[in-house]
C-alpha positions in Angstrom: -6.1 -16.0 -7.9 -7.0 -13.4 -5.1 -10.0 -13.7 -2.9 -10.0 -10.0 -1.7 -8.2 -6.4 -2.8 -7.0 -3.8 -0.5 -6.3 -0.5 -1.0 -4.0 1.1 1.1 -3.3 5.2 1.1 0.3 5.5 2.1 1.3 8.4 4.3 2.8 7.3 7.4 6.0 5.7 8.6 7.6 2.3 6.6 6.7 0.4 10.0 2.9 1.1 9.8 2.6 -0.2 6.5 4.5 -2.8 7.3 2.2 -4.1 9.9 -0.9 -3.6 8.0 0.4 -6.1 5.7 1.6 -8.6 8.0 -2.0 -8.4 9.7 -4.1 -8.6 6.2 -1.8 -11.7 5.1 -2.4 -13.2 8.5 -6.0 -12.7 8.8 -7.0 -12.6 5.0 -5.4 -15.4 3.1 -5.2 -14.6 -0.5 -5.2 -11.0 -0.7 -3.9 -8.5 -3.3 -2.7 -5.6 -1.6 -2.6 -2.1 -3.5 -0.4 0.4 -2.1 -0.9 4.2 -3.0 2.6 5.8 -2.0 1.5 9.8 -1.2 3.2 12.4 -3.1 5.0 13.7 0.6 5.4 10.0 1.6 9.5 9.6 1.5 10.5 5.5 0.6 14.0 4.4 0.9 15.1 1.9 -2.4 15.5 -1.0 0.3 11.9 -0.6 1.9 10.8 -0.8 -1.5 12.5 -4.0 -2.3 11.1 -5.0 1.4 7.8 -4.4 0.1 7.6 -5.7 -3.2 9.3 -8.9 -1.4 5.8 -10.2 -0.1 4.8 -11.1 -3.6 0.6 -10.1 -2.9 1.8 -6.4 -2.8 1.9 -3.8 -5.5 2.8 0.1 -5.6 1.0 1.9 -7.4 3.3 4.2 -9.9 1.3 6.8 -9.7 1.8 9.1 -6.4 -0.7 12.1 -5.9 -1.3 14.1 -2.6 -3.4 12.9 -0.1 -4.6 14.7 3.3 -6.5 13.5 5.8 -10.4 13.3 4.4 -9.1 13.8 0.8 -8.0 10.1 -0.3 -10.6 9.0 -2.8 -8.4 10.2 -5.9 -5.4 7.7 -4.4 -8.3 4.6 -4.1 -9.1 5.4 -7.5 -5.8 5.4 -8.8 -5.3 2.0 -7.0 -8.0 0.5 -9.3 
């Protein structure tokens, strides 16, 4: 069981999101993580393997375009 959810809108490089979720596992033990991949947002096969790897991490299968200030409809997808 998870203590806390996070939901993360994905539109910059695999590296970002890759410390975001290094830094929520260390300093939120037992969190579900919720990613949002953005319609533009290009994901090689292998970083998806690298993500799904962590095992608290899930991708949402539904991608949508986000911009700067317009993100809610990727958060409510998440849920």
């Amino acid at each position: 069981m998870y203590k806390f959810c996070i939901s993360i809108p994905v539109h910059e490089k695999f590296d970002v999101i890759l410390d975001q979720i290094n830094n929520i596992n260390y300093f939120l033990k037992g969190t579900m993580i919720i990613l949002h991949l953005s319609k533009s947002f290009e994901i090689k096969d292998e970083e998806i393997k690298i993500l799904e790897s962590f095992g608290n991490v899930y991708i949402n299968s539904e991608r949508v375009s986000t911009k700067w200030g317009h993100i809610l409809h990727a958060h409510i997808s998440n849920w």
